[in-house]
N, C-alpha and C positions, 0 to 999 in steps of 0.2 A: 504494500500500500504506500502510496506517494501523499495523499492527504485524505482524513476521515473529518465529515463535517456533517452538521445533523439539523433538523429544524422543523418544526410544528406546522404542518397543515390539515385546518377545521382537527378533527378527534385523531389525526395521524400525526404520528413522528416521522419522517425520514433519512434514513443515514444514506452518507451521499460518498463514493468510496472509487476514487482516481489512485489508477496504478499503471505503470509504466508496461507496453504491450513487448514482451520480448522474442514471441513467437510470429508474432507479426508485424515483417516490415515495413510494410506497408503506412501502418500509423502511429502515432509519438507515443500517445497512451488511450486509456482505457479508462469508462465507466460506469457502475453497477449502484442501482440501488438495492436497501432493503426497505421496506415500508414495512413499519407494523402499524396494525390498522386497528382503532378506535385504543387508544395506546391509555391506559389511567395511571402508569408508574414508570418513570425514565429516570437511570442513571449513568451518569458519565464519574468515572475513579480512574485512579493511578494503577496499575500492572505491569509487574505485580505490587502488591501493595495492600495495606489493611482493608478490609470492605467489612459489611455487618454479616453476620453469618444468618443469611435467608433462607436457602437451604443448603442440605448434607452432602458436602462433597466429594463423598462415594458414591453417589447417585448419579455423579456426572463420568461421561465414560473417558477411558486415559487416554485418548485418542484425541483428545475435543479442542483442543489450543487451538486457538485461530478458527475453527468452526461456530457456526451457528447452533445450539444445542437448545431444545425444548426439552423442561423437566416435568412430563406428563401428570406427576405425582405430587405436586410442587402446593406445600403448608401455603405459602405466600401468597397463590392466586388462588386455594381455596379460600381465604381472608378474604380477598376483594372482591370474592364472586359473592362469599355471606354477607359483606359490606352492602355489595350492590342489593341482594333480594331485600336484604332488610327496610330501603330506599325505596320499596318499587321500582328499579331501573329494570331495562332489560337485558344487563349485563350478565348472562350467567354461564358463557363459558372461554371466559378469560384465562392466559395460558401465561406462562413464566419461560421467558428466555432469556441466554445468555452467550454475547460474542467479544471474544476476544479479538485485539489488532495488537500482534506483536511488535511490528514497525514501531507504531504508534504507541505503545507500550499502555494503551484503552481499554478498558472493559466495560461494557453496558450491561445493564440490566433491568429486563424489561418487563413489565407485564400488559398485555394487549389481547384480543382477541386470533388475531391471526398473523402472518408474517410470510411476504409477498417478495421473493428477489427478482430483480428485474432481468432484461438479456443484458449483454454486453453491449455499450455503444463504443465504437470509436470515432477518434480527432486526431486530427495534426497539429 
């Protein structure tokens, strides 16, 4: 990743993630989004680095650095989904993700309903 940048549109967040195309000479670089869509929890932290312990980090598989990983099981979004019904909202099945940017040395964590990657665009 060459730069990760992120920003609020209506109930979405979007992370916005320019990296350099090496397979393709064609163009200088490359860009992907992810949207999570009707987003009710974002955070940006230092990684590695302290974060609050939301959930159990066995859970997440040893693989997952730099991956997008959904914690299907996840305390945290069952909180916000009981938050929600208590509200009447019709919030109720709100999901807990988490990705890392090693470059960027970032980690988000999210809670949203769903989570949308885009294709690749290229630029010169």
């Amino acid at each position: 990743e060459n730069s990760i940048n992120f920003y609020s549109a209506d109930k979405d967040t979007i992370v916005v993630i320019e990296y350099d195309t090496k397979d393709n000479l064609e163009f200088d670089y490359a860009r992907r989004k992810i949207i999570f869509e009707s987003c009710s929890y974002f955070m940006k932290s230092s990684f590695p680095g302290p974060v609050p312990n939301i959930e159990n980090i066995s859970d997440r598989p040893s693989e997952s650095l730099g991956d997008l990983v959904e914690f299907p099981s996840s305390q945290f979004a069952k909180k916000w989904n009981e938050h929600y019904a208590r509200s009447g909202d019709p919030y109720s099945s709100l999901k807990y993700y988490e990705v890392s940017f090693m470059s960027e040395n970032i980690l988000l964590r999210v809670i949203a309903e769903n989570v949308i990657l885009t294709k690749e665009e290229f630029f010169n």
